[in-house]
N, C-alpha and C positions, 0 to 999 in steps of 0.2 A: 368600151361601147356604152355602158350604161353612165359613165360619166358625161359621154357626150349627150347620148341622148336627152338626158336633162339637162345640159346646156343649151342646145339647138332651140329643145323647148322653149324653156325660159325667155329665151334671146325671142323667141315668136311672140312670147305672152308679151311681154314688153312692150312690142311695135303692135300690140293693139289686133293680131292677126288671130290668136288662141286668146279661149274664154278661160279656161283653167289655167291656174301656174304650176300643175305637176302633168307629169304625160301618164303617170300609174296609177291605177285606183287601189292596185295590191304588188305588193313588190315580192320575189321569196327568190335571194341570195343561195343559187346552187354551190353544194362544196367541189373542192377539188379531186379529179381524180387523181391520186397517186401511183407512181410505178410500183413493181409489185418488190421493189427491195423499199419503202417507204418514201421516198422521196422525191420531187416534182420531177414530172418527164422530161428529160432533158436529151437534145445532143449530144450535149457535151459529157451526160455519164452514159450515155448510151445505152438508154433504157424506157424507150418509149415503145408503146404499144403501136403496132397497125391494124387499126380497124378491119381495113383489107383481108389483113394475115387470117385473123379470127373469125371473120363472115367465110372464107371462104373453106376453115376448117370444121365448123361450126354451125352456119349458116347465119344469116340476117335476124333469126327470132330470136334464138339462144344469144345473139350480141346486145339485141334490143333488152331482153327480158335481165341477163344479167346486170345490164347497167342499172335499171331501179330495183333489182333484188339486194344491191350492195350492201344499201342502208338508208337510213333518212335523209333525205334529199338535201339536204343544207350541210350534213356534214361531210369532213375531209375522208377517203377513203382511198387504202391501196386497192389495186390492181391484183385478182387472183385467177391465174389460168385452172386453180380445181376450179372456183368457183363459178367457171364460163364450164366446167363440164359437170358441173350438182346443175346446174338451169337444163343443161341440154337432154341429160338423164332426165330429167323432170319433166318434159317436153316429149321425149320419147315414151314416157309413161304415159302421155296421156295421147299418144297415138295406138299405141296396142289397147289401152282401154278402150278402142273403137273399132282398131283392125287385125287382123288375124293373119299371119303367112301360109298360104297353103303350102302342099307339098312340094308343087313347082316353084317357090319362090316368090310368089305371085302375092303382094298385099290384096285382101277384100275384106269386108264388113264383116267385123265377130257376128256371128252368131246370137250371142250374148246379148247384141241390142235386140231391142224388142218393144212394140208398143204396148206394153203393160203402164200399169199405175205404178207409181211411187209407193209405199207404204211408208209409215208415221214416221220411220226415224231417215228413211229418205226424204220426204218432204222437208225435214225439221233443220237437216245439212245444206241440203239448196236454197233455201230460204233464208237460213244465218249467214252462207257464202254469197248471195246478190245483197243482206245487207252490209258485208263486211266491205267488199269488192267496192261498193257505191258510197259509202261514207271515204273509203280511206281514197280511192280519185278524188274526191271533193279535195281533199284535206292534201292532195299529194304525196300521199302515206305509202308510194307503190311496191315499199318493199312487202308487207303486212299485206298488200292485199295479193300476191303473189302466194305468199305464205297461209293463205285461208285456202287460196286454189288448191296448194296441196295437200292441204289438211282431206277436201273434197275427191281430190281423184285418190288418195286411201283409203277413202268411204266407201268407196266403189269396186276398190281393184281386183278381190279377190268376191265379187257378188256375183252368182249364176245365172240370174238374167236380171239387166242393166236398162232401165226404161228410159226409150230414145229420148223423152221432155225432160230427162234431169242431163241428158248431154248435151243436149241443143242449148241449155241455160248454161253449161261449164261453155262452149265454144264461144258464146256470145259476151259471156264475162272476162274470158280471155282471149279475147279478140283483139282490143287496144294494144294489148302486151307485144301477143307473136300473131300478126293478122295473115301470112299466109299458112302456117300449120292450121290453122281454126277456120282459113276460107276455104281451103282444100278438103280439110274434113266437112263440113259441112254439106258441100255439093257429094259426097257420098252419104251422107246421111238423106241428102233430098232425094236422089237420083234412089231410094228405094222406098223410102217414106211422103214421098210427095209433099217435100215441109214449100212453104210457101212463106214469106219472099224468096226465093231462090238463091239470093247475093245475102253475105249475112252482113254485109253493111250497110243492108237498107233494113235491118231486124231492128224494132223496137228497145230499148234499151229493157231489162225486167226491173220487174218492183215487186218486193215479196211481200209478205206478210206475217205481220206482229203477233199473234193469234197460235201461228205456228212454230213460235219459238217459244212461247211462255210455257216453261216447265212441269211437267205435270206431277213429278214429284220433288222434295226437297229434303236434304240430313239436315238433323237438328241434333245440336246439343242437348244430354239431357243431364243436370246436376242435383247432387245433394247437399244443401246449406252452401249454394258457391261453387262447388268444386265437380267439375266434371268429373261421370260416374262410366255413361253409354253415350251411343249415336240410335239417332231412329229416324230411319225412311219414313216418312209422310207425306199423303197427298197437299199440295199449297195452298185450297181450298180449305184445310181439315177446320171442321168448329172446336174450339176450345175445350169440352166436355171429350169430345174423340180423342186430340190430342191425354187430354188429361189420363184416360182410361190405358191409351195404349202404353203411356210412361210408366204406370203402375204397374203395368203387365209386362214389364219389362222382368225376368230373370233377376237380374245383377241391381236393379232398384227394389224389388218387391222383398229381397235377401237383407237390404242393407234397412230397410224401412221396418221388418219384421219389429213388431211390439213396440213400436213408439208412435208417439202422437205426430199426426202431420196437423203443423200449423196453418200452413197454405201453400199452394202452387200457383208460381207466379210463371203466367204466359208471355212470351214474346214471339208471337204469330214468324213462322216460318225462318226462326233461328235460334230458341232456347225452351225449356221447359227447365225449372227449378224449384225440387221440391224442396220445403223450408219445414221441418223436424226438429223435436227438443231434442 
């Protein structure tokens, strides 16, 4: 297919009918998928996967979601039936992160969600996972940006109340993926929060913010003549006279420095302090 389609092309560009003589402005060669004993699905070893078989043991997201969770899109990869049930597992985590079985059997809304605020180190997770999420679609990356999702719904799983504006940004993030687990949950999250657009495929895509991911503190090496001594927590703003004071005040340097002359302490802002001693 793609040989011809640059044929056809071409043969168009020739006769004066196309402006361009390529038909792609970016090309990205998908790998192979592999049967799951390594080697190309064949008939003839009879070892080909059915889509079918696995949608309908599995459903449509878990098939969707495994395919870009395999690996990076260009390379060759086998085929793994655990690995169609780590997605579905995963999938089903982030259903209970939302709903709760009563004792009849009956899924509804945990509890658990709640219109509360986020606090700093929630904010700090939703905000590095819509930029993880959104650099690595750009990029095609969709195993990685799967793998940031889950990083996010273990941020959450075990919190006692879970504020509804950091799930409505997981369902919206992983929407592309598995869009009817994420559409379905959604309309329960509206049908008691009143979220508005209704449909979450008319939901604005998120953009986070820079601000909220810059560190607030940093470990810093600390040496003597060279040679790593301690570690110390510092704020990333710290001024140099700070740093300096809290390095000396360190136990394990203030022992090794006793009674000799410091030469100098050489700064490197938010990754070393080395003090220099006869």
């Amino acid at each position: 297919h793609l040989l011809y389609a640059r044929f056809w092309h071409k043969v168009l560009f020739d006769l004066g009918h196309l402006s361009k003589p390529e038909p792609f402005q970016r090309l990205i060669n998908q790998g192979i998928i592999l049967a799951e004993d390594g080697r190309k699905m064949s008939k003839r070893w009879n070892n080909v996967i059915d889509p079918d078989d696995v949608i309908d043991e599995y459903g449509a997201d878990a098939f969707r979601c495994y395919e870009m969770f395999m690996g990076p899109l260009e390379q060759m990869k086998p085929w793994s039936m655990r690995g169609v049930e780590g997605v579905s597992r995963f999938l089903a985590r982030v259903w209970r992160l939302i709903m709760d079985e009563n004792q009849a059997g009956e899924w509804e809304l945990s509890p658990r969600i709640q219109d509360i605020p986020s606090d700093k180190s929630q904010l700090k997770l939703v905000h590095a996972t819509i930029k993880k999420v959104t650099e690595d679609i750009e990029s095609l990356s969709f195993n990685t940006a799967i793998s940031q999702m889950m990083v996010f719904v273990n941020g959450f799983t075990n919190v006692e109340r879970i504020p509804v504006a950091a799930m409505r940004m997981l369902l919206v993030l992983l929407n592309p993926f598995a869009p009817h687990l994420t559409s379905e949950l959604w309309e329960k999250l509206g049908a008691k929060f009143r979220i508005e657009p209704s449909e979450i495929t008319r939901q604005p895509w998120p953009s986070y913010d820079e601000r909220l991911l810059a560190e607030a503190e940093v470990e810093i090496v600390v040496q003597i003549n060279g040679k790593m001594r301690a570690r110390l927590k510092v704020a990333t703003d710290a001024s140099e006279e700070t740093l300096k004071a809290a390095t000396l005040a360190l136990p394990k340097i203030a022992d090794a420095i006793a009674g000799k002359e410091i030469r100098k302490v050489v700064i490197v802002p938010n990754k070393l302090v080395n003090v220099v001693i006869n």
